[in-house]
C-alpha positions as CSV (number, residue, x, y, z in Angstrom):
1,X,28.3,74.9,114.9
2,X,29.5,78.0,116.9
3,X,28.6,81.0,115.9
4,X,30.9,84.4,116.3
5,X,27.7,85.9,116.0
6,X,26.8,87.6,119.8
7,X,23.3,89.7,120.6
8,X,25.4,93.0,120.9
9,X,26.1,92.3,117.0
10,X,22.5,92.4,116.6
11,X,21.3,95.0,118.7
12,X,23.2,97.3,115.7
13,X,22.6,97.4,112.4
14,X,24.1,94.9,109.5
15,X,24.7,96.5,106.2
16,X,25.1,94.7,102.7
17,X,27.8,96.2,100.7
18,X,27.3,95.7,97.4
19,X,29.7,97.0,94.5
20,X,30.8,95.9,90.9
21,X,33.8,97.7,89.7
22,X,32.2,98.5,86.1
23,X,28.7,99.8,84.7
24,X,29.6,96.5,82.6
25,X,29.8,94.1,85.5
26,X,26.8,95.7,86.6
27,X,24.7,94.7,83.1
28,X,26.5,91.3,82.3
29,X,27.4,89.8,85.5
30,X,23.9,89.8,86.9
31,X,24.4,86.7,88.7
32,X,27.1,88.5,91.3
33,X,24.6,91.8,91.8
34,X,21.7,88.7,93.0
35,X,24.5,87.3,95.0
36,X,25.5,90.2,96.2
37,X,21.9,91.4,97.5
38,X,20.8,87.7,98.5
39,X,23.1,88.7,101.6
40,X,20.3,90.3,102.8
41,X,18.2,87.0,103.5
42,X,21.9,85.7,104.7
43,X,21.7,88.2,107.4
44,X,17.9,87.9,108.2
45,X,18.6,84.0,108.9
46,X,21.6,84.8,111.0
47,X,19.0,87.0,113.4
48,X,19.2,90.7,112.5
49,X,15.3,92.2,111.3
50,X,14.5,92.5,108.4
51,X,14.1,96.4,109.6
52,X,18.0,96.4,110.8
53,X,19.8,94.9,107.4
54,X,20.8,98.2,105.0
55,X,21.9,98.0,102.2
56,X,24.7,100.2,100.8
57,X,24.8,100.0,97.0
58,X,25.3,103.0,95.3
59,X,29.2,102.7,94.5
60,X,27.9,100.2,91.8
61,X,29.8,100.4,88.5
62,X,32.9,102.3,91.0
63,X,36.2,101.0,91.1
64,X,37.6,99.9,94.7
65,X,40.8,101.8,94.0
66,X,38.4,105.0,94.1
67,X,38.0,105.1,98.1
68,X,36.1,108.3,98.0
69,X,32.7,106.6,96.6
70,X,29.5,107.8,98.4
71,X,28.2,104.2,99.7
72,X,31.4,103.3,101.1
73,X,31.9,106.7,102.8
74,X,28.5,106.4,104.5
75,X,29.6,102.5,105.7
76,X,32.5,103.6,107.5
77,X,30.7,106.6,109.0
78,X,27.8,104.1,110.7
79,X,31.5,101.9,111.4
80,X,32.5,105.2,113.1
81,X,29.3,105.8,115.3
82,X,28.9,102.3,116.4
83,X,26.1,101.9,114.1
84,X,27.3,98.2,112.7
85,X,27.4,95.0,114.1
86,X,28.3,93.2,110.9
87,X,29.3,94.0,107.5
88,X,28.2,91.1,104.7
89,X,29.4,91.3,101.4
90,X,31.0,88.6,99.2
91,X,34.6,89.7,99.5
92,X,36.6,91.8,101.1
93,X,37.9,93.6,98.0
94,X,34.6,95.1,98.0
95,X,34.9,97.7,100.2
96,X,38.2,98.5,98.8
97,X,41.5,97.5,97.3
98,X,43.7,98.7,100.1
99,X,42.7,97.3,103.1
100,X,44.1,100.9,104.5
101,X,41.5,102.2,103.0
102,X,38.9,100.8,105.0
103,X,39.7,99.4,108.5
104,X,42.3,101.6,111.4
């Protein structure tokens, strides 16, 4: 299998974003939030430390139409400063309904 995966990916962070659109989600969909954070292992086995996987996941219970929420504000900033070298999360709605909202 090839892997898209180089060592300048990993000589930068990876962050998990995790995010449920409602508190409700959140307390009933428990499987997705384990999902969600078992992308941390998913990034461990892929080669980043253990010490440079982070995980953003305090825009739980926010809506994706909200771009302003704190945890994805603080992803694109580390995107901004060459922080990253992979984002992991389940789905690209994730981070945000629009995708103008969260790539240029």
């Amino acid at each position: 299998m090839t892997h898209k995966i180089r060592i300048d990916h990993q000589q930068h962070q990876a962050y998990i974003y995790i995010r449920q659109s409602t508190l409700q989600q959140v307390h009933h969909h428990q499987e997705s939030g384990r999902r969600q954070y078992a992308l941390q292992e998913k990034a461990i086995l892929l080669g980043w430390p253990q010490a440079a996987v982070v995980v953003v996941d305090e825009d739980q219970g926010q809506s994706g139409q909200n771009v302003d929420r704190v945890g994805l504000q603080r992803l694109m900033e580390a995107v901004s400063r060459g922080e990253v070298g992979a984002i992991f999360c389940l789905e690209v709605s994730r981070l945000a309904r629009r995708s103008s909202a969260w790539h240029a």
